[in-house]
C-alpha positions in Angstrom: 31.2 -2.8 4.2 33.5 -5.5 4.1 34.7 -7.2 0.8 33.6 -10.7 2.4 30.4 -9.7 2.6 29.5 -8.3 -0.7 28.6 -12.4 -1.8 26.7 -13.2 0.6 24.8 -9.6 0.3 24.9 -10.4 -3.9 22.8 -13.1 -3.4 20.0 -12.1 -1.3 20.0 -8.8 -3.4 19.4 -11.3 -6.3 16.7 -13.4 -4.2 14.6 -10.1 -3.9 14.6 -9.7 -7.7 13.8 -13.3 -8.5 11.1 -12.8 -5.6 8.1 -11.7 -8.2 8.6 -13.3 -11.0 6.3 -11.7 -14.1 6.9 -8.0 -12.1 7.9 -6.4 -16.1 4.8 -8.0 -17.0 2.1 -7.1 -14.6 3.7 -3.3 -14.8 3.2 -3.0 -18.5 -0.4 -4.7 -18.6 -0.9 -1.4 -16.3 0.3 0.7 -18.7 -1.6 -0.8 -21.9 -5.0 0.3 -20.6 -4.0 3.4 -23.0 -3.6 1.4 -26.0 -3.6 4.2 -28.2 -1.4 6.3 -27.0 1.3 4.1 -26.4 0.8 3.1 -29.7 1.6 6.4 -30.8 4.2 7.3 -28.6 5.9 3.9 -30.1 5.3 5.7 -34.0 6.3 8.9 -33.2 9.7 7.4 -31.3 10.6 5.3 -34.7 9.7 8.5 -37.0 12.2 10.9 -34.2 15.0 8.1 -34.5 14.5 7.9 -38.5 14.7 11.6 -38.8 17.8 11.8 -37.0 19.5 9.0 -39.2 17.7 10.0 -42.5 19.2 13.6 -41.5 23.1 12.3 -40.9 22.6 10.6 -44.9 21.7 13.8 -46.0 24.9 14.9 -45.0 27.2 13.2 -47.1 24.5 14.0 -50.4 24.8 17.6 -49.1 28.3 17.9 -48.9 29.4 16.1 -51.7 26.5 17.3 -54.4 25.6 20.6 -53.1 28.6 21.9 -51.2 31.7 20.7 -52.6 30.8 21.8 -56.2 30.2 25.5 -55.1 33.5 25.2 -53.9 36.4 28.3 -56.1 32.8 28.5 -58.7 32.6 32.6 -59.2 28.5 32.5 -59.9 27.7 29.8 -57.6 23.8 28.9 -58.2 22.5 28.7 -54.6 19.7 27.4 -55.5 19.8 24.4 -54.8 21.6 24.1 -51.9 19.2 26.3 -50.2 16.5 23.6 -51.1 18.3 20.9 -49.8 18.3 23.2 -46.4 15.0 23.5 -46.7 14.5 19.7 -46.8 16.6 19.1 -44.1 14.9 21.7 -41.9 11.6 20.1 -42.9 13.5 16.9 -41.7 14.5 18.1 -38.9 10.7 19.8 -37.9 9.3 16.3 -38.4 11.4 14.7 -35.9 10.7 17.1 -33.3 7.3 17.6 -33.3 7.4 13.4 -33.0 10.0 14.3 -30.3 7.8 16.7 -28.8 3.9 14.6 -29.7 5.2 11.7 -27.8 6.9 13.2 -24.4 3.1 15.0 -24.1 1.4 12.0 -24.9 4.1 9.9 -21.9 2.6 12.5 -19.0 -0.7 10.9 -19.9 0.2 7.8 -19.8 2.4 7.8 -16.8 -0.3 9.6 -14.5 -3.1 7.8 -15.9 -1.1 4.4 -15.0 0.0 5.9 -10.9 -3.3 6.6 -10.3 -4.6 3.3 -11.5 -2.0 1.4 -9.6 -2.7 4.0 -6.5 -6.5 3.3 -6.9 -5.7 -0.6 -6.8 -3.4 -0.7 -4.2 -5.7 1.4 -1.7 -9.0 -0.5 -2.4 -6.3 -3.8 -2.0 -5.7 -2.8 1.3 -8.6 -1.9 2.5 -9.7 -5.6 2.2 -6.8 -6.8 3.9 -7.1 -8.8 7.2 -5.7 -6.7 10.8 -2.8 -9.2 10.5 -1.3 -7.8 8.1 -1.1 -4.5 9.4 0.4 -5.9 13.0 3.0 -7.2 10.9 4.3 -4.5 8.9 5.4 -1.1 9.4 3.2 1.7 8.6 6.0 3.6 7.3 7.3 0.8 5.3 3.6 0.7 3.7 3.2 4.5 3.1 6.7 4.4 1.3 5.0 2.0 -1.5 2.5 5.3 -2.0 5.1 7.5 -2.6 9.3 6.3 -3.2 7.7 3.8 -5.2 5.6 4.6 -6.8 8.1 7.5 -7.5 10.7 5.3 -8.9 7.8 4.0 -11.5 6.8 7.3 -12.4 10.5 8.2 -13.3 10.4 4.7 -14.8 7.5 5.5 -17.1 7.6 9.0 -17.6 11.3 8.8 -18.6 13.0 5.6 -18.4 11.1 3.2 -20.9 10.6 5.7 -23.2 14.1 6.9 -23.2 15.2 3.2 -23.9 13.2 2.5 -26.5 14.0 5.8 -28.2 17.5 5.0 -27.8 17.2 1.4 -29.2 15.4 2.8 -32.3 18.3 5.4 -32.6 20.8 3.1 -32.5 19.5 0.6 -35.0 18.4 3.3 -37.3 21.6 4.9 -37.2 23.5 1.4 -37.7 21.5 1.2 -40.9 22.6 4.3 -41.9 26.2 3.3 -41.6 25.7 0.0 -43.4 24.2 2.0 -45.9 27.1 4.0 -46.8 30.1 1.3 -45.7 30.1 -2.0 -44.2 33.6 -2.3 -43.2 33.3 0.8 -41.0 29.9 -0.9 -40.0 31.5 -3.5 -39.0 34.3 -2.0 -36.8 31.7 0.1 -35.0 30.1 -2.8 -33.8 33.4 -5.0 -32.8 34.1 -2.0 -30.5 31.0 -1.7 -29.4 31.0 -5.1 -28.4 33.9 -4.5 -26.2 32.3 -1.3 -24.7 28.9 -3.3 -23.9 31.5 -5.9 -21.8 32.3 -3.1 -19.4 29.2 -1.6 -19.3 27.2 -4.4 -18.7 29.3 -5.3 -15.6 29.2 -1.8 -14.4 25.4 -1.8 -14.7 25.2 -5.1 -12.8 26.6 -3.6 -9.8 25.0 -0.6 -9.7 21.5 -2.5 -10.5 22.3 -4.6 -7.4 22.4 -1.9 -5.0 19.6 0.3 -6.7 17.4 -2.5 -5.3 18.8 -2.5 -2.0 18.6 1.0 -1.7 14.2 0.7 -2.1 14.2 -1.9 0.8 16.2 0.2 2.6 14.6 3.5 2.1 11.7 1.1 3.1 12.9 0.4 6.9 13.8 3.9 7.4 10.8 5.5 6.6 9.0 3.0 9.0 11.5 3.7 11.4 10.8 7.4 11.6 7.3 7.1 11.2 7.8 4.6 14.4 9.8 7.2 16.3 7.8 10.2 15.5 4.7 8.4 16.3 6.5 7.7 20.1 8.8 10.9 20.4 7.0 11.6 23.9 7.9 7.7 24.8 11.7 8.7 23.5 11.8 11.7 26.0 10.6 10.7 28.5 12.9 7.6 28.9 15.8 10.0 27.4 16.5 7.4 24.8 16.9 10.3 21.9 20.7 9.0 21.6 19.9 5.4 21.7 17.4 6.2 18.8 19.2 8.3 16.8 22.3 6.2 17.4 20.0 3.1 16.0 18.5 5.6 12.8 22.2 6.4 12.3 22.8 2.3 11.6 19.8 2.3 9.6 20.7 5.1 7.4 24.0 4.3 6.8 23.2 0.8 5.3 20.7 3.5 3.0 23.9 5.6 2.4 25.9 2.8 1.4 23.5 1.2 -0.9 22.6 4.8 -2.3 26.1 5.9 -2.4 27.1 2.8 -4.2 24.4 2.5 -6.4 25.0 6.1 -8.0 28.4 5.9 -8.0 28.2 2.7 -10.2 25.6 4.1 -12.0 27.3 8.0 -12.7 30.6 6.3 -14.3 28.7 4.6 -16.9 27.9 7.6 -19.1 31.8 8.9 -18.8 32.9 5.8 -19.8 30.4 5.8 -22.8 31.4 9.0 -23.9 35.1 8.8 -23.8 34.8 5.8 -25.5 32.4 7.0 -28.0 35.2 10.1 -28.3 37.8 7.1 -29.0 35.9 5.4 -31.8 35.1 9.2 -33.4 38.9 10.0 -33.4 39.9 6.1 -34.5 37.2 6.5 -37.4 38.0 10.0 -38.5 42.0 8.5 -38.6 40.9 5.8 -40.5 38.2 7.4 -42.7 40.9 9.8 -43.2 43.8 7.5 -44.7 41.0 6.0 -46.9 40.1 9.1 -48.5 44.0 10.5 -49.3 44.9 7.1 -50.2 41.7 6.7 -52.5 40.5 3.5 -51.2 37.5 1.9 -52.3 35.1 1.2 -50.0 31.6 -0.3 -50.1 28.0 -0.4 -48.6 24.5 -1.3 -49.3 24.2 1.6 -51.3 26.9 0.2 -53.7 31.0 0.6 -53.9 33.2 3.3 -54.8 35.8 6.3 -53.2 35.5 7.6 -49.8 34.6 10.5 -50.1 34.6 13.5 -47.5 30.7 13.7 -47.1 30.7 10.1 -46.6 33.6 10.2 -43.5 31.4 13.4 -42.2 28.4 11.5 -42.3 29.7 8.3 -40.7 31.3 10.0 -37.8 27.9 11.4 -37.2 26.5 8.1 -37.1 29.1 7.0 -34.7 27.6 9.1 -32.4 24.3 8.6 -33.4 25.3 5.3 -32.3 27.2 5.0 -29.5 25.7 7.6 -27.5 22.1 5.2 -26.8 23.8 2.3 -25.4 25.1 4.8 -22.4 21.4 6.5 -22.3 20.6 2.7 -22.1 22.6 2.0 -19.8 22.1 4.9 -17.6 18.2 4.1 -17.8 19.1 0.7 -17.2 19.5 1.4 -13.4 16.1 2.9 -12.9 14.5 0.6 -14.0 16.0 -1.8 -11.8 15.2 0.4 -9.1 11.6 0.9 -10.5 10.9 -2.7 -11.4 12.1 -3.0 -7.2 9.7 -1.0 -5.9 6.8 -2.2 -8.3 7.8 -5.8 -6.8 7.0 -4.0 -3.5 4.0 -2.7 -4.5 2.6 -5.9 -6.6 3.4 -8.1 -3.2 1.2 -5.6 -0.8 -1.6 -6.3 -3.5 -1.1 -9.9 -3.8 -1.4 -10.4 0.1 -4.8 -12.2 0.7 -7.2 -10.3 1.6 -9.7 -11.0 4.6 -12.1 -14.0 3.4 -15.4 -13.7 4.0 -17.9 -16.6 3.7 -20.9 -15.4 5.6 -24.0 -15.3 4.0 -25.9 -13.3 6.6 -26.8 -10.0 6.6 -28.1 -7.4 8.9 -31.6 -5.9 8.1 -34.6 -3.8 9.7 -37.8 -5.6 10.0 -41.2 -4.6 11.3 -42.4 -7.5 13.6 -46.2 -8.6 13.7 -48.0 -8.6 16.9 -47.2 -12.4 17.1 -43.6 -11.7 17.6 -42.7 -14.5 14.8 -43.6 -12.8 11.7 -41.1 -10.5 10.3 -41.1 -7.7 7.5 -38.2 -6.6 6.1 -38.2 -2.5 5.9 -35.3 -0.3 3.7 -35.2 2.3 6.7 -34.1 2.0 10.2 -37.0 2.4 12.3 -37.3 -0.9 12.7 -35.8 -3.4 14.6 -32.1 -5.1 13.6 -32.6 -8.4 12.7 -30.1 -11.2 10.8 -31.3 -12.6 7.7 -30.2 -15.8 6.2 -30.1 -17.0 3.0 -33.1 -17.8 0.7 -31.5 -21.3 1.7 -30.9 -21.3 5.1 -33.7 -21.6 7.4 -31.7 -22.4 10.3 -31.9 -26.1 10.7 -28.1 -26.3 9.4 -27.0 -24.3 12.5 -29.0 -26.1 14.9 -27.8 -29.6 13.6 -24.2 -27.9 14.0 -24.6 -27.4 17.6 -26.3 -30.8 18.3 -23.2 -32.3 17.5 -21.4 -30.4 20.1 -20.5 -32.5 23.6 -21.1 -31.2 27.0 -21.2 -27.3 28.4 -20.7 -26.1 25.0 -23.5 -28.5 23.4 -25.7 -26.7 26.5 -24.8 -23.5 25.4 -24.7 -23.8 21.7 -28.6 -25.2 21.7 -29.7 -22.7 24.7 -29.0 -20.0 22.4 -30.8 -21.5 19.4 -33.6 -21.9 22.0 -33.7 -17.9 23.6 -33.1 -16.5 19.8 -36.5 -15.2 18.4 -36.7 -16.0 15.2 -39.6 -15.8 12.4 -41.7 -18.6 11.5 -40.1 -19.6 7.8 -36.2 -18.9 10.0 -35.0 -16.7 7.3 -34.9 -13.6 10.1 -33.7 -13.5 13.9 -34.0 -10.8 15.6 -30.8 -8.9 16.9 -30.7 -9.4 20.7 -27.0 -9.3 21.4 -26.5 -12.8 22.9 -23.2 -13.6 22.7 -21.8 -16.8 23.6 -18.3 -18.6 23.4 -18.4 -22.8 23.2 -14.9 -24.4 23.7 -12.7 -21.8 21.8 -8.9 -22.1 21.2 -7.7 -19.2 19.6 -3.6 -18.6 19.0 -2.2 -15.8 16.9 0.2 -18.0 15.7 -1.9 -21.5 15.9 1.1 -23.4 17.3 0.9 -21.3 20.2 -2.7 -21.1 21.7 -3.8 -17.7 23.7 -7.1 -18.9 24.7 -7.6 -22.6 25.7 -11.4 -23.7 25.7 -13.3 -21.1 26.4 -16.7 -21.4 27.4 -19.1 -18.5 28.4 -22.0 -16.2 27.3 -23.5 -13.2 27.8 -27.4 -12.2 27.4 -28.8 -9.7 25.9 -28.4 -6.2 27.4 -26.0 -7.5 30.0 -22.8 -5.8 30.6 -19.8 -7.6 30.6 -16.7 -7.1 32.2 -13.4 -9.1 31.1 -10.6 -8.2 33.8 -7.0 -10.0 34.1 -3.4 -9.2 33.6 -1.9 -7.9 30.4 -1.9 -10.9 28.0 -4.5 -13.2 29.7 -6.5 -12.5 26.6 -8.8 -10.0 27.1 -8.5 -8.0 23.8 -8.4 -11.1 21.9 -11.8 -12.3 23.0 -13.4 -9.1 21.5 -10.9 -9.3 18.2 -12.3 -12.5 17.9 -16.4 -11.7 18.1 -15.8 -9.0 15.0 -13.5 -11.7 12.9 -10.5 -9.6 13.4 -9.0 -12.8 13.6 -10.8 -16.3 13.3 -10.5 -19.2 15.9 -9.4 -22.7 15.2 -11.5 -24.6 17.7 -14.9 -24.2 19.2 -17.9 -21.7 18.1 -18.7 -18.2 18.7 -22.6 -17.6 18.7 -24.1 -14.4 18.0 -27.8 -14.3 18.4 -27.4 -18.5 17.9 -25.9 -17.7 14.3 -22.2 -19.1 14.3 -20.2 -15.7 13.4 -18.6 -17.4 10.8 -22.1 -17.4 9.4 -22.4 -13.2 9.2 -21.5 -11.6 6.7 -18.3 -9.5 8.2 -19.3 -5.9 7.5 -22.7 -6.6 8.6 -20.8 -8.1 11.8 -18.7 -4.9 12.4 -21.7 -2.8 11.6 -23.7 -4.6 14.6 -20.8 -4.1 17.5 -19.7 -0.7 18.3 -15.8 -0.2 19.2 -14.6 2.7 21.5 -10.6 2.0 22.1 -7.7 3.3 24.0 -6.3 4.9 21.4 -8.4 7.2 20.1 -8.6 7.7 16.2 -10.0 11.0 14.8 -9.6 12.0 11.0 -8.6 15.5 9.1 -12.1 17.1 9.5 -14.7 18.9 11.6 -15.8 17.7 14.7 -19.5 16.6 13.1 -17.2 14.9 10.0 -16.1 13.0 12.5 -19.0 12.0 14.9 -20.5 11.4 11.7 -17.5 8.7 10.8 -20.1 6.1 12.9 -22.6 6.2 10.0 -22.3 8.6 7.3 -25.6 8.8 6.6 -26.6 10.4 9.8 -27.8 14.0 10.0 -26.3 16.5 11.6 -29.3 16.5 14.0 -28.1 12.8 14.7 -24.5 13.5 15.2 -25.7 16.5 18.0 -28.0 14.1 19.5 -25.1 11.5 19.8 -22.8 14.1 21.2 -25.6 15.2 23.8 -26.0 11.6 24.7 -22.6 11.1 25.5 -21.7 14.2 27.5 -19.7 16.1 24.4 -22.0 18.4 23.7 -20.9 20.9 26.3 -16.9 21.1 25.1 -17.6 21.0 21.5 -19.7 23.8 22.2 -17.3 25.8 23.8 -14.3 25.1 21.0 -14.0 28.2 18.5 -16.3 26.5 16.2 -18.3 24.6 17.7 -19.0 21.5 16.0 -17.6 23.3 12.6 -14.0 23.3 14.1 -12.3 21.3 12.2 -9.5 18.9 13.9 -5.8 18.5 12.4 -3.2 15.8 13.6 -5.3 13.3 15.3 -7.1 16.3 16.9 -4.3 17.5 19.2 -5.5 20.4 20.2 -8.4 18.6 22.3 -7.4 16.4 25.9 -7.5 13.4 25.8 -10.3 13.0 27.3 -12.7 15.4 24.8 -10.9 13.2 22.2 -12.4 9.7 24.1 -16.0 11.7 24.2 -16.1 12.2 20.6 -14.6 8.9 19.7 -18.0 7.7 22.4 -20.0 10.1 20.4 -19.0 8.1 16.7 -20.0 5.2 18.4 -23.5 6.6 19.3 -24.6 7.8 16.6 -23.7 4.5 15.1 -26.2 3.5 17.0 -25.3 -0.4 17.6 -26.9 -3.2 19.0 -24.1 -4.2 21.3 -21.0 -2.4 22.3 -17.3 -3.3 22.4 -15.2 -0.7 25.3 -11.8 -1.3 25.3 -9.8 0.2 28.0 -11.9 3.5 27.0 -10.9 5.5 30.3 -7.3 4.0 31.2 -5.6 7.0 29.5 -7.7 9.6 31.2 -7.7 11.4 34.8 -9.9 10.0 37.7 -12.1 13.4 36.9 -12.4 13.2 33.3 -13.1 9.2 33.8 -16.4 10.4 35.4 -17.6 12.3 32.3 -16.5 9.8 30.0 -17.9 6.9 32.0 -21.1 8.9 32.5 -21.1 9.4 28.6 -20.6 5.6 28.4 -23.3 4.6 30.7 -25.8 6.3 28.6 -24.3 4.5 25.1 -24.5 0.9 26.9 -27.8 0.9 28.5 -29.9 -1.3 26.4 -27.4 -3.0 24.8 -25.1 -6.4 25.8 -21.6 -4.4 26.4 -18.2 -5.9 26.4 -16.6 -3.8 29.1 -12.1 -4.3 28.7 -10.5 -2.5 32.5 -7.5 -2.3 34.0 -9.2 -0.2 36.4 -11.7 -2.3 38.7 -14.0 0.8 39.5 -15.3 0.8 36.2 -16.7 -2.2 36.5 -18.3 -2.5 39.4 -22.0 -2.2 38.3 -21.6 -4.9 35.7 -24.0 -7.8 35.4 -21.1 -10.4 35.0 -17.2 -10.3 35.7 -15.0 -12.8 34.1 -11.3 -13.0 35.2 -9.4 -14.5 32.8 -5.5 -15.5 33.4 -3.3 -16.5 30.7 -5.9 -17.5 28.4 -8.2 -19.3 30.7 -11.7 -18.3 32.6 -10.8 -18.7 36.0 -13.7 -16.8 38.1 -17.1 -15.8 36.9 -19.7 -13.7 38.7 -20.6 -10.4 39.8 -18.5 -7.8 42.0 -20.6 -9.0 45.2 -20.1 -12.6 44.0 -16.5 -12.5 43.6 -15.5 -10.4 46.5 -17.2 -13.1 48.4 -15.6 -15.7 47.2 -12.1 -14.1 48.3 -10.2 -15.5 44.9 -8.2 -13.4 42.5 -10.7 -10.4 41.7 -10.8 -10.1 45.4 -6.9 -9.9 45.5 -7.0 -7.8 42.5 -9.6 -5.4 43.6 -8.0 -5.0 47.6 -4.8 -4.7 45.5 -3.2 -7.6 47.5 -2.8 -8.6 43.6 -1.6 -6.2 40.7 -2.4 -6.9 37.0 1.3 -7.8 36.1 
């Protein structure tokens, strides 16, 4: 690293700590949930650090009243010198068992406080929106789980603690020395002075690169989690020397922050002791001349001789003294580092989390024979219905789409008009009409992916969305489960606005099989059963028997009791897309989301999969997402969408005809590029 950038470096190292203001704060309001025992920890600290200073006093009454007088006697009464021992052993005793009370009592405290920041941090991020996760690493966010929240449990367990303890020691021992002589007092802390000078600047640049060191240990555990996660990518492209040539870069920025941050931080407590060596030999000098010369000397305890127990006990105290400011010091840089990685943490959990303004829910009713008059039911052998608030009988909704102008007004109040809804308009039946009125929709709003998009698709129908990679295909169906929410235009679901629904209720009503196939530490049925967790084992068989898994789970070692490790990779692909079809099943939803469920799969396996998937969509409005056209063939309506727009609509017979751009795509005089 070059010395002209070290400046530039300083002051964005000193931007991250300013980042968080109030981190110190929100740390140790974690910690004093346990009231008690940090109030007892803080007790037993001042009565550890009192012993130890009440202890070097006893010196000089020890030496110069109980040992010096025995001194050429011939019938020495032992006496009481051995009681004074015994007081001093007693002394001693007390200050460890507080030594001892309060580093038992720090465990509690430091686990109790990790697991509530752990327990916060995980339900946080549960609620946050998919936005966040497409912008940051995954290894960058499992390293706030564990360097972290390391560096805080070294932090807590051993790093406040220690500081206080060593505050306490050093103030008790100064009043110790005032006690017996100011003058020495008073040197002591003039050098001392001098000696906080050097470390202070020392712990400044080893504080600086402590908290580059967690942002850096940050980007490469995101980086190997990122390579790991694509090492068959990194083969096959024979890019292992680009890649380790680029993790090479990115760990030597960690080694020079680490490197530099413990070599600044190593020298301090050399430096404190040879300079706490240099006071003990300039004070014993000094001490000494004062004593053969007979100089008076004075402290809060009065004025008088030096005498030798005196010297004895303030060299003690000198290193009673001295010795916390390098433990301080020396603690000093974990904390930094610490009070780094809580700034991490405390900025994951202050991310905002997904809103959620809807207000209706999804519910089972019983329906009269008049097909307007609804019950609502607590089981689910009903049918799904929406219900509003005690509010909301629908009238707001239908005034909102009366306002609308052309196609979209058409749709928005066709939908109202097919939706079958009970008399009062509290509950509407779940049919799975879907429609779209003049939606924009940009990831980043500057920059719009879908430009007014205006369609719908009935109930039961299946719907095929084809186009090239990046016409917005994906986004259509992240945008009818508020993955993401649109800035223009209306998505109706059942005639309710989704903005309306209640998110999980949303989620719980659309069904997702995707490309990449996510299965969970766990037996095959634990993870069928993933789709609703409620569903009996008999449910999670019938699922996997509806969707053409039944026959391989059967024949794995276990059958449905074998339980899947690492994403399941001892199963194809394929048996991995059944199963993921089976969760999905036994979820039992009234309308489906596939998305690009067989691109990853062999034409043969594609025909058990699709079979599988033909029995999950029938009945249900389906939301088919292919690169390959022969999927969907058979489905009631084709849209071909190109670079955020709907440019043809119709069936495969419809299209074809029409000798436009599924036709081109579909004779492959067009590829999806």
């Amino acid at each position: 690293m070059s010395k002209r950038n070290v400046p530039s470096q300083t002051k964005g190292l000193q931007a991250m700590q300013k980042a968080t203001p109030g981190t110190t704060k929100r740390l140790f309001s974690y910690i004093f949930e346990y009231k008690w025992q940090v109030a007892v920890i803080v007790i037993c600290i001042i009565v550890s650090a009192a012993s130890q200073a009440a202890a070097a006093l006893f010196l000089q009454t020890l030496i110069d009243q109980y040992i010096l007088p025995l001194v050429g006697v011939t019938n020495p009464d032992w006496k009481p010198l051995i009681i004074m021992l015994t007081v001093m052993c007693c002394l001693y005793l007390v200050g460890t068992f507080a030594s001892w009370l309060w580093s038992w009592l720090v465990v509690k405290v430091e686990q109790g406080t990790l697991k509530n920041i752990r327990d916060h941090m995980f339900a946080h991020q549960q609620l946050l929106p998919i936005r966040y996760f497409d912008s940051n690493g995954h290894g960058d966010t499992m390293s706030l789980y564990t360097n972290d929240t390391d560096t805080l449990r070294q932090a807590i367990s051993q790093s406040f603690p220690q500081m206080f303890s060593s505050i306490v020691s050093a103030l008790a021992a100064l009043a110790a020395m005032l006690w017996l002589s100011i003058p020495f007092s008073l040197f002591t802390l003039v050098f001392t002075a001098v000696l906080i000078v050097i470390v202070r600047r020392i712990v400044t640049r080893s504080g600086m690169y402590f908290v580059k060191q967690q942002h850096a240990i940050g980007q490469v555990n995101s980086f190997v989690e990122e390579a790991v996660n694509g090492q068959k990518v990194v083969k096959v492209f024979n890019h292992e020397e680009a890649t380790a040539q680029d993790f090479y870069r990115r760990n030597e920025e960690l080694f020079e922050a680490s490197s530099k941050a413990n070599t600044y931080g190593n020298i301090t407590m050399p430096v404190v002791g040879n300079m706490g060596y240099m006071l003990y030999i300039i004070l014993a000098i000094l001490g000494g001349i004062a004593g053969i010369l007979g100089w008076n000397d004075f402290g809060l305890a009065g004025s008088g001789p030096l005498t030798l127990g005196a010297i004895i006990a303030l060299l003690t105290l000198s290193r009673s003294f001295i010795n916390p400011i390098g433990q301080v010091s020396m603690q000093f840089n974990m904390v930094m580092m610490a009070l780094a990685g809580a700034s991490r943490i405390f900025a994951m959990m202050d991310e905002p989390i997904e809103s959620n303004d809807g207000s209706v829910q999804l519910v089972c009713v019983e329906v009269d024979s008049d097909g307007h008059t609804m019950h609502e039911v607590d089981h689910e052998t009903g049918h799904w219905a929406w219900k509003r608030a005690a509010d909301d009988d629908g009238t707001r909704s239908l005034a909102a789409a009366a306002k609308l102008k052309g196609a979209a007004r058409q749709v928005a109040l066709k939908a109202k008009e097919e939706a079958i809804t009970s008399a009062d308009g509290r509950y509407t039946l779940v049919q799975g009409d879907v429609r779209f009125t003049d939606v924009t929709f940009g990831y980043n709003p500057s920059k719009p992916v879908l430009h007014d998009i205006t369609w719908f698709a009935k109930p039961g129908q299946k719907m095929a969305l084809v186009g090239a990679t990046g016409a917005g295909k994906t986004t259509i169906t992240n945008l009818i489960n508020r993955f993401y929410d649109i800035q223009e235009g209306q998505i109706l679901y059942d005639g309710i606005d989704v903005k309306n629904i209640n998110k999980p209720d949303l989620r719980r009503s659309l069904g997702i099989v995707l490309q990449d196939v996510n299965l969970f530490t766990g037996t095959v049925l634990d993870n069928i059963r993933y789709g609703r967790l409620n569903a009996t084992d008999e449910d999670c068989i019938a699922a996997a028997k509806l969707t053409n898994a039944d026959s391989f789970i059967r024949m794995l070692p276990k059958g449905y009791q074998t339980v899947l490790e690492r994403d399941g990779s001892g199963l194809s692909q394929g048996q991995r897309q059944l199963i993921s079809i089976a969760r999905a099943a036994v979820a039992d939803p009234p309308a489906m989301i596939l998305d690009e469920a067989t691109s990853s799969i062999d034409t043969r396996t594609e025909e058990v999969v699709q079979k599988g998937m033909d029995n999950l969509m029938k009945g249900r409005t389906t939301f088919v997402i292919a690169h390959r056209l022969s999927t969907v063939r058979n489905a009631d309506v084709i849209m071909v969408l190109d670079h955020g727009r709907i440019i043809e609509r119709g069936n495969h017979e419809e299209l074809i005809a029409q000798k436009g751009e599924y036709y081109q795509l579909y004779t492959g005089s067009l590829e999806l590029e």
